[in-house]
VOGU-3710 file (C-alpha; in Angstrom, 3 decimals, decimal comma):
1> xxxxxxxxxx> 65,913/-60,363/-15,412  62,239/-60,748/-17,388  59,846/-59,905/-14,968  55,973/-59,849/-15,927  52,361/-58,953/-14,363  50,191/-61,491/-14,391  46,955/-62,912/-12,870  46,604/-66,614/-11,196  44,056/-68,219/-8,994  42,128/-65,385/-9,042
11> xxxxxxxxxx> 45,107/-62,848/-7,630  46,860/-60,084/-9,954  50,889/-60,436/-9,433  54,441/-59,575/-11,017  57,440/-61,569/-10,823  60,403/-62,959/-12,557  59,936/-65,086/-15,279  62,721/-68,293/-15,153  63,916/-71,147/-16,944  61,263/-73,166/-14,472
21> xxxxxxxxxx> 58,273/-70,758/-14,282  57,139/-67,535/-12,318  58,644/-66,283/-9,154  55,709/-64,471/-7,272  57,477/-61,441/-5,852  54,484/-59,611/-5,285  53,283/-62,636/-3,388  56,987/-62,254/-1,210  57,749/-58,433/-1,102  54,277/-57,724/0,082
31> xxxxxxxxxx> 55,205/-54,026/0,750  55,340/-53,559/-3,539  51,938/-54,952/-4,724  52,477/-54,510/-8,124  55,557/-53,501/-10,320  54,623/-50,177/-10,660  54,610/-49,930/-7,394  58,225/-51,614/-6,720  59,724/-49,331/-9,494  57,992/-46,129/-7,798
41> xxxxxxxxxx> 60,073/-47,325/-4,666  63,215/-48,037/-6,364  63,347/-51,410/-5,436  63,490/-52,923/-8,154  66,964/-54,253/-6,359  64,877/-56,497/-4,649  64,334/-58,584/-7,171  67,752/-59,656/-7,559  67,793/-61,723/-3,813  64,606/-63,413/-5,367
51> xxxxxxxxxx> 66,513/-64,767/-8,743  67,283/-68,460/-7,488  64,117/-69,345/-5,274  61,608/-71,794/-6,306  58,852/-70,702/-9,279  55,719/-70,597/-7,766  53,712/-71,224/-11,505  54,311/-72,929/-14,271  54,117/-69,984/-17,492  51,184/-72,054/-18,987
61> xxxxxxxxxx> 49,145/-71,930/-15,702  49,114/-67,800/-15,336  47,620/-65,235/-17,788  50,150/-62,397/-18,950  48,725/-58,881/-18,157  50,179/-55,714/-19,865  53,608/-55,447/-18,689  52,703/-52,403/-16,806  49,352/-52,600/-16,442  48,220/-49,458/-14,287
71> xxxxxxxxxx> 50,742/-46,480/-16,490  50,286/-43,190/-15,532  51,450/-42,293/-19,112  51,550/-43,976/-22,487  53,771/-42,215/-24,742  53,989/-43,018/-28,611  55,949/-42,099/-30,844  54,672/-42,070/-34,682  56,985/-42,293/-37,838  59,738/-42,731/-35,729
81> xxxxxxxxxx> 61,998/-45,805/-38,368  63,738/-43,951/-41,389  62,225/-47,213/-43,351  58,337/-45,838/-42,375  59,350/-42,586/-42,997  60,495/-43,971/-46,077  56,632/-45,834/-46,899  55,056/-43,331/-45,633  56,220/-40,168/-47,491  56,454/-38,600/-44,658
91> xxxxxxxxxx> 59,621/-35,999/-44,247  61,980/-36,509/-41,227  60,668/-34,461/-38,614  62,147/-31,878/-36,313  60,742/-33,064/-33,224  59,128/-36,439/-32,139  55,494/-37,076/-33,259  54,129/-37,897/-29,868  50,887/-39,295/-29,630  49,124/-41,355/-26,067
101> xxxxxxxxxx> 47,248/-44,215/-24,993  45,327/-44,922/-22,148  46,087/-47,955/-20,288  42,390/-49,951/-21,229  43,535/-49,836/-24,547  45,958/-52,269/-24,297  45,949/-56,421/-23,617  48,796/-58,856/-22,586  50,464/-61,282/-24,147  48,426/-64,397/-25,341
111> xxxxxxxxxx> 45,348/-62,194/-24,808  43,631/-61,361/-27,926  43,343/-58,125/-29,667  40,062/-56,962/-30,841  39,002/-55,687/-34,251  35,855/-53,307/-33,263  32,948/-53,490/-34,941  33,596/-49,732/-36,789  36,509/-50,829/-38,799  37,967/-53,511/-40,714
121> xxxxxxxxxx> 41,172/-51,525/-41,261  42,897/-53,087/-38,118  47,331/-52,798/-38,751  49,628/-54,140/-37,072  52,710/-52,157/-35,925  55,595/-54,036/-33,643  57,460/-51,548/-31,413  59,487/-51,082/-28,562  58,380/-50,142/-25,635  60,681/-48,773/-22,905
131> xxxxxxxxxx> 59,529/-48,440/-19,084  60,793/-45,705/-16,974  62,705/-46,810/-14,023  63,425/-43,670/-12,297  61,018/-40,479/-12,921  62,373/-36,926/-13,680  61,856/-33,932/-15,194  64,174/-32,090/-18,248  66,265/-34,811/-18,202  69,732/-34,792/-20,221
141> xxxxxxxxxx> 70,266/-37,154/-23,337  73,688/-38,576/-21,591  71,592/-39,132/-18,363  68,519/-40,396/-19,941  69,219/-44,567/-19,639  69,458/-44,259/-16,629  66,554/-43,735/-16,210  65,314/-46,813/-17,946  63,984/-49,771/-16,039  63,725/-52,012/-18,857
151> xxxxxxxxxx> 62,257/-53,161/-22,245  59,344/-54,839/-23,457  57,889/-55,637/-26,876  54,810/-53,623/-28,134  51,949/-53,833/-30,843  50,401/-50,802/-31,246  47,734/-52,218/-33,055  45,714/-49,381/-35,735  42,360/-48,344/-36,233  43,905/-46,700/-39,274
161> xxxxxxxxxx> 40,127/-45,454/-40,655  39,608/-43,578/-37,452  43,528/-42,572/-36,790  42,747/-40,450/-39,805  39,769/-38,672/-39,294  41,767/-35,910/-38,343  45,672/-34,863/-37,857  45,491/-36,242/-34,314  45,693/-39,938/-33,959  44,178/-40,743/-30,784
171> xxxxxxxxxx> 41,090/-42,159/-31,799  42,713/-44,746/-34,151  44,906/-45,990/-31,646  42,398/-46,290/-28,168  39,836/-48,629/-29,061  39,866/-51,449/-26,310  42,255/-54,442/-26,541  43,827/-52,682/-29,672  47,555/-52,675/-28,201  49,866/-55,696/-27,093
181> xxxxxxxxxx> 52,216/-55,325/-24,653  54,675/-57,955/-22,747  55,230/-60,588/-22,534  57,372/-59,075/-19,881  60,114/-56,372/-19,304  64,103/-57,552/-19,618  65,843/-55,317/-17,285  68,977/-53,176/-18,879  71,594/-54,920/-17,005  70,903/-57,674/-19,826
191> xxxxxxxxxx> 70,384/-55,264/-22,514  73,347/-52,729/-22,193  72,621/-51,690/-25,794  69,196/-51,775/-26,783  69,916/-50,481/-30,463  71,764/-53,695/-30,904  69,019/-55,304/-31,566  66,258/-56,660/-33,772  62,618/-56,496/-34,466  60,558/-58,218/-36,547
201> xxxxxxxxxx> 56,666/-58,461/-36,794  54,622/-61,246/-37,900  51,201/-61,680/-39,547  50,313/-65,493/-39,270  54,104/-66,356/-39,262  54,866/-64,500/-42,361  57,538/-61,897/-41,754  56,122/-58,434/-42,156  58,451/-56,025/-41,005  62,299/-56,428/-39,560
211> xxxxxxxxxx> 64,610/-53,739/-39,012  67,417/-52,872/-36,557  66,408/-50,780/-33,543  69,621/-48,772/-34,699  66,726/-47,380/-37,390  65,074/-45,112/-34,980  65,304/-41,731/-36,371  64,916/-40,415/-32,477  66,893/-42,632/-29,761  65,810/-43,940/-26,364
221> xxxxxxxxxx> 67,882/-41,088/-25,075  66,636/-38,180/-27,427  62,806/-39,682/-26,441  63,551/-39,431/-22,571  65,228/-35,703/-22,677  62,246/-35,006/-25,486  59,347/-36,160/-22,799  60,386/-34,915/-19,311  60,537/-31,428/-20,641  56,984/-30,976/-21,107
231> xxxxxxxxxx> 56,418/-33,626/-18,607  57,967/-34,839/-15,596  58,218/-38,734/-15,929  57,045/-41,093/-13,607  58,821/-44,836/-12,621  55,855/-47,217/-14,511  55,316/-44,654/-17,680  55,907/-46,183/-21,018  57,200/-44,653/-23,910  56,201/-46,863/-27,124
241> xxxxxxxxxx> 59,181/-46,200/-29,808  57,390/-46,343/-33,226  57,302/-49,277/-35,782  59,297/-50,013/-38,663  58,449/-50,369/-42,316  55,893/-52,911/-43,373  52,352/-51,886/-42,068  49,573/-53,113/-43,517  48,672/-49,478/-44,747  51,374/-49,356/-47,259
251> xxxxxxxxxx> 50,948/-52,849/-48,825  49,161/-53,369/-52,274  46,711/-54,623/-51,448  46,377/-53,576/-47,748  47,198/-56,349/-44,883  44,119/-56,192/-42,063  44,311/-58,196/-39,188  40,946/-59,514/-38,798  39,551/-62,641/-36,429  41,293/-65,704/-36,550
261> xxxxxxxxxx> 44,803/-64,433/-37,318  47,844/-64,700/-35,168  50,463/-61,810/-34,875  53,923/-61,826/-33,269  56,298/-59,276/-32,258  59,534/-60,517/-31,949  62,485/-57,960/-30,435  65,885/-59,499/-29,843  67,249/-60,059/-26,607  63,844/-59,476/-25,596
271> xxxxxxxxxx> 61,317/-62,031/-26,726  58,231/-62,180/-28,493  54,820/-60,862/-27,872  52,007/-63,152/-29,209  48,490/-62,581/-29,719  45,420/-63,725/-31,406  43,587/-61,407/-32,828  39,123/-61,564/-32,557  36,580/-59,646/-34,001  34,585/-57,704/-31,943
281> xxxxxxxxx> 31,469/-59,857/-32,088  33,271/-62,537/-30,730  34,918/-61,079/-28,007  31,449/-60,107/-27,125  29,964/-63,383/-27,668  32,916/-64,978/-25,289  32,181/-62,952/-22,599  28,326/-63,567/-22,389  29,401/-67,110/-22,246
//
């Protein structure tokens, strides 16, 4: 199944995305307000007996909200393709280079993201995000998928100025409406074998990055067992996988996303995430109007 959050007439919802529209199952399984909510349950089940019932909206006639939009946790995961290891000069580290973001930060698709006023160095980085199903703590690699709930495409759009002020990137990477997230989740029934498949980025439909998700140097399973042992995981977190080779950073000259561009992260079995991307002046300028 895709299932996405959304907003319509005024009401915040979830519910399956289908050949004919949205399903509102927030609007029918009244006891799980929001997906977060339903996974925290572990009803997520319910869904299923929902599948062939009439879509409530057409797609173009509801807003796409962050996949998960209320995350207790944002995990991501830097330098995590060999190919950006590779740009990047980086060596292949021991451990995972974890990183978070907080859940303001990011913007669903067909929302825009926003270059802030403090930096013109905005990159683009597609990812994979993967949302935790059921929660745990020091959980093994070979038990670690199942404990996903599904996958999602991610941009984890750089303030790359700022994410280098100092060794710790958090700055760079939680200015408002910096990260994409959606345009829904595909549950792993569909997607028995997530590094199967593709992703590719683009920057005003030129292809800027493509690589297998086979790349990663540290797996969806090595990620999970990583995370729940410093943490216990809860169903709604997110753990953002890391982008490929191609950022903007590493080009000559450097590739900025600035206002008026469009960007597209495309994943494989998945879909793909589209946004626009504004400066700052005019996101501020379109909400005094």
């Amino acid at each position: 199944m895709k299932i996405a959050s959304f907003t319509a007439a005024g009401r915040a919802g979830y519910g399956i995305v289908s050949e004919a529209g949205l399903i509102d199952a927030g609007k029918r399984l009244t006891a799980y307000p929001t997906l977060k909510s339903l996974l925290t349950a572990g009803a997520l089940g319910e869904l299923h007996k929902l599948a062939g019932e009439r879509a409530d909206y057409a797609m173009a006639d509801v807003e796409l909200l962050p996949t998960i939009p209320d995350p207790d946790k944002i995990f991501c995961i830097g330098v995590n393709y060999a190919s950006h290891l590779a740009e990047s000069g980086h060596p292949t580290p021991p451990h995972p280079m974890i990183f978070t973001r907080f859940a303001n930060s990011q913007v669903g698709a067909g929302q825009p993201m926003i270059r802030p006023l403090e930096s013109e160095r905005f990159d683009y980085e597609g990812e994979m995000a993967v949302v935790i199903g059921r929660g745990g703590r020091r959980i093994a690699r070979d038990a670690a998928l199942g404990h996903v709930a599904g996958y999602a495409c991610y941009n984890d759009g750089s303030i790359r100025d700022w994410q280098r002020h100092t060794s710790q990137f958090a700055p760079g990477k939680n200015f408002a409406g910096t990260g994409g997230f959606g345009p829904w989740m595909v549950t792993t029934d569909e997607l028995t074998d997530i590094s199967r498949q593709t992703l590719i980025t683009r920057l005003n439909g030129q292809e800027v990055q493509k690589a297998p998700i086979s790349d990663l140097v540290f797996d969806v399973p090595a990620l999970i067992a990583y995370c729940s042992t410093f943490t216990e995981l809860a169903p709604g977190d997110v753990i953002v996988t890391g982008t490929t080779g191609g950022v903007g950073a590493y080009r000559t000259p450097p590739l900025w996303m600035k206002g008026g561009d469009v960007v597209e992260v495309e994943i494989t079995g998945i879909g793909t995430l589209r946004n626009p991307v504004i400066d700052e002046t005019s996101a501020a300028a379109s909400r005094a109007a």
